[in-house]
C-alpha positions in Angstrom: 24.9 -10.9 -17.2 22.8 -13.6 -18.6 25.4 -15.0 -20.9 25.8 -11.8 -23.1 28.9 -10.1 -24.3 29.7 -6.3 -24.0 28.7 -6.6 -27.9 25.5 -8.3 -27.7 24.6 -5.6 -24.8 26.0 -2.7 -27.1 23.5 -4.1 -29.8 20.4 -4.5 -27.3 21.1 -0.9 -26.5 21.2 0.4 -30.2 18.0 -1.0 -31.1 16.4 0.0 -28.7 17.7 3.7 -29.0 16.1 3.2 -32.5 13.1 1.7 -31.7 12.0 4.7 -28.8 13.7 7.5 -29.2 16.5 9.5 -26.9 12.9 11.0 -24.8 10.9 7.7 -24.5 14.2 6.2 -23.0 14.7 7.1 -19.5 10.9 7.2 -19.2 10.9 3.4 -19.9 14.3 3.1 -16.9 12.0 5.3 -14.5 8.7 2.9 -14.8 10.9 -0.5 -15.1 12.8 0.4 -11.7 9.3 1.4 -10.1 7.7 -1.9 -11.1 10.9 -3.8 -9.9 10.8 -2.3 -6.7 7.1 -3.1 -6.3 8.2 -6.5 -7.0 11.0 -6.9 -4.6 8.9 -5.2 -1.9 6.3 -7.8 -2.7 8.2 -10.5 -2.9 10.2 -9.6 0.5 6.8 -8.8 2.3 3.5 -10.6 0.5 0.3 -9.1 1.9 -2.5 -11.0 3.2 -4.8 -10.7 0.4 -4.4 -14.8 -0.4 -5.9 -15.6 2.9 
């Protein structure tokens, strides 16, 4: 997973415990996954807005 360690993940997920909070946490999964999906869906079906 981009060259990190179970460590260096462990870390990653510490801080940012710290930084936001237990509550601010699985708001910040919910809106990441949404965007990604938007993302995928627009990758996997561009709209015609260019033309």
């Amino acid at each position: 997973m981009f060259g990190l360690g179970w460590p260096e993940v462990a870390i990653i997920l510490i801080v940012a415990l710290l930084i936001f909070g237990p509550k601010k946490i699985p708001e910040l999964g919910s809106s990441l996954g949404k965007t990604l999906r938007g993302f995928k869906e627009e990758v996997n079906n561009p709209s015609d807005e260019d033309e």
